[in-house]
N, C-alpha and C positions, 0 to 999 in steps of 0.2 A: 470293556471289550464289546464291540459291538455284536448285534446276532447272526452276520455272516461269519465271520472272524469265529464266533461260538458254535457253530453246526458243521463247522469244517473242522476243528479242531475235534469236537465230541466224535464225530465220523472218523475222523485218523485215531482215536483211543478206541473206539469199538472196531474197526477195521470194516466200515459200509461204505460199499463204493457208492455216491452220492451221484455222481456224474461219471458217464459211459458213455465208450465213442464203439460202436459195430459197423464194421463195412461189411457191407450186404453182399457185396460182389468184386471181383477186379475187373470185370468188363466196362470198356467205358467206350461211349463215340467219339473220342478224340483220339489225340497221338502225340500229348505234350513228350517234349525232347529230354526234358528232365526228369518227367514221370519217374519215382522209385516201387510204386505199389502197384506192377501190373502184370503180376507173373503167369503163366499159361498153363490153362490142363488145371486149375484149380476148383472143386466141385464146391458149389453154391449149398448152403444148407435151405431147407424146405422152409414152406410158410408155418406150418407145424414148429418144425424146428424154432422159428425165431419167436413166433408165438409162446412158446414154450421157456423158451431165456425171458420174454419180458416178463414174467410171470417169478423166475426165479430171481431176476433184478427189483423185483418191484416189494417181493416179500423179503430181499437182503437190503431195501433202505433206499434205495435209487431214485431219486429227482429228476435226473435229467437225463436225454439218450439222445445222441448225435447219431444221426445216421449218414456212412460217409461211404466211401468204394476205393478204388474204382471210381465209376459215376453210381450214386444208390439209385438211381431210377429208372437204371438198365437193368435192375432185378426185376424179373418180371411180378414179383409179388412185393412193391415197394409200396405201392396207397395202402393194400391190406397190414404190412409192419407200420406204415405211418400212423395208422387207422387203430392200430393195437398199442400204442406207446399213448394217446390220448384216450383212449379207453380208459385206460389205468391208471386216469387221472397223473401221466408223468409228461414233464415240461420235453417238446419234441423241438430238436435243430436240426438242420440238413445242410451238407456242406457237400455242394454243386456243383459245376460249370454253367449249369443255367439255359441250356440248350433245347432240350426238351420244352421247357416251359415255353418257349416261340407259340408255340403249341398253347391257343387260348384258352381252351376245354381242360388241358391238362392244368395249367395255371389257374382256373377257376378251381378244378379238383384241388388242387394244393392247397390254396387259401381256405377253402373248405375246413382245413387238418387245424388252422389256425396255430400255425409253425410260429415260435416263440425267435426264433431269428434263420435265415436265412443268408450262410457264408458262400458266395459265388466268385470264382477269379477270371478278374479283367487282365489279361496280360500284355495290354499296349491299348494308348489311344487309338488306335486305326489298324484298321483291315489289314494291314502289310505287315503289321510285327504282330498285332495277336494270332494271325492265322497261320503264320509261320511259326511261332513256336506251338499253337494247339496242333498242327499238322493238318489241318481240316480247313480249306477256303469255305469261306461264309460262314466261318462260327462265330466271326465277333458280330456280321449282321443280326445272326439270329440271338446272338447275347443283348444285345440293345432292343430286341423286339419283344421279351423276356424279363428287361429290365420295365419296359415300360407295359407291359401286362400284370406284373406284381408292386408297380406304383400304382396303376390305377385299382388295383386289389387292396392295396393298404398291406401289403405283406412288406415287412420289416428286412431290409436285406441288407448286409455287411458285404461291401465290395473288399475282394485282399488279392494283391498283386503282387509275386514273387516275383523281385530284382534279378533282372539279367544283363548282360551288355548291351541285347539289343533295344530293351525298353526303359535303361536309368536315364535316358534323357526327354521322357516324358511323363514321369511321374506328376508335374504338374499338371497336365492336362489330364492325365487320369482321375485327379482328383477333383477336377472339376467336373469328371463325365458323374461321376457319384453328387456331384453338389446341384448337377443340371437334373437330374432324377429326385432329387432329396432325398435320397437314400441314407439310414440311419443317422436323419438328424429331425425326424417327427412331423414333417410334413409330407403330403401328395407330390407327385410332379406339378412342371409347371405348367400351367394351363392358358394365360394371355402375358403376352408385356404390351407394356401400355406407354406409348411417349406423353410427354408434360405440357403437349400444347408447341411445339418452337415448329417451326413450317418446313426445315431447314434437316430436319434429323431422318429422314427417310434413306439417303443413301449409306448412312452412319448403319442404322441397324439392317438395312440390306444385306451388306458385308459382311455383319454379324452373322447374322442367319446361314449363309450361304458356307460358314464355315460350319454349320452344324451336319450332320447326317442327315437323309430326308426323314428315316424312323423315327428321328424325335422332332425334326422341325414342323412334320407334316400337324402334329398335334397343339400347336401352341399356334394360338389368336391374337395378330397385333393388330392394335390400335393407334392409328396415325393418324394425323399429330398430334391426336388425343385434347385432351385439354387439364390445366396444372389444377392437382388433389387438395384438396380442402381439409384435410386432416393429416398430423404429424407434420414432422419438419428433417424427415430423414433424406429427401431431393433437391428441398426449396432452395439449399445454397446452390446447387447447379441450377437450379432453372430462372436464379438470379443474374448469373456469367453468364446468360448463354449455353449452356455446354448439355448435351443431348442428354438428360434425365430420364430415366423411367423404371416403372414399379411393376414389380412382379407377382402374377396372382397364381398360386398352388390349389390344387385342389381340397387343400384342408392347411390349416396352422395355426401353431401357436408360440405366442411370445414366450411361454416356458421352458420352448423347445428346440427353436429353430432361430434364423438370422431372418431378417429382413431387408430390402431394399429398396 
């Protein structure tokens, strides 16, 4: 039996909740359509109050505490419960919209907390389906401006996109808005591409670009025509064909961790 497999079993025989999810609040700055957890006239418990539960979580065996809502960062005492779940030496997650965090100071505060993961919902590649099902135009901009303030923080975030009619037919590109950030796969965003040297490849990756958002294009450094890498052989059969190669540098990586190309 391994020793996860053995502390979660030990915890269901003594009856210690190991892992807790508390929503802070049902207030949130959105208006998703599916929303089931936003009911009205509900009164928020004090910072006392939750201060006082980590306390009783923490002496009945508790490892890990979610802090969820609503949105948890519309409580107005959300840094000081974030702030008290690391106190206590207990593993802190936060499951978002990621809104707030646009907001660089706030983003800075948060990384601060050193938040063990970070669950945030993308609800469509583009502005027209995520802002229509969040009910809030400009929330998916400021979701990308958010994503890229907790990549260059090194905050760990889990993109989760709940299927609807209007967004199953972009779930691939969703998945690459997460792979364009590197989000939970151990590297930074990206930070330059780099062509291999072909004279030829500029209108190639123009066109690329130009389908990104300017939030995230604005930050990445190309290098044209560059000239072909002297190390590995993960290009070189494209830059043998001809065919517009190039490598991509993160602001941190590692081959333990992550893909390269």
């Amino acid at each position: 039996m391994n020793p996860m497999t053995a502390l979660i079993e030990s915890a269901y025989d003594d009856a210690r909740p190991i892992t807790v999810q508390l929503e802070l609040t049902y207030k949130c700055n959105l208006l998703c359509s599916f929303c089931y957890n936003s009911p009205l006239g509900r009164r928020e418990l004090e910072l006392d109050d939750w201060i006082a539960t980590l306390d009783k979580l923490k002496h009945a065996g508790t490892f890990t505490i979610s802090l969820t809502g609503g949105e948890p960062m519309c409580h107005r005492d959300f840094f000081e419960i974030a702030q008290g779940v690391r106190d206590r030496g207990l593993v802190l997650k936060t499951y978002t919209n990621g809104v707030l965090l646009a907001d660089p100071d706030k983003a800075a505060r948060y990384a601060g907390l050193a938040p063990f993961d970070t669950e945030i919902s993308l609800h469509g590649a583009e502005a027209a389906t995520h802002d229509r099902l969040t009910g809030i135009r400009g929330s998916f901009d400021k979701l990308l401006v958010a994503l890229g303030n907790l990549s260059q923080l090194g905050v760990k975030v889990s993109l989760k996109t709940p299927i609807t009619r209007l967004n199953q037919h972009q779930l691939r590109d969703v998945e690459n808005i997460q792979a364009l950030f590197n989000q939970d796969n151990g590297t930074g965003r990206v930070a330059n591409i780099s062509m291999q040297g072909l004279a030829g490849v500029a209108p190639y990756i123009g066109k690329w670009m130009t389908a990104l958002p300017t939030q995230i294009s604005q930050h990445i450094d190309l290098t044209i025509p560059g000239r072909p890498g002297t190390g590995g052989s993960d290009y070189a059969s494209f830059v043998c064909a001809s065919v517009p190669a190039f490598s991509l540098s993160s602001l941190s990586w590692s081959y333990g961790q992550t893909y390269h190309n």
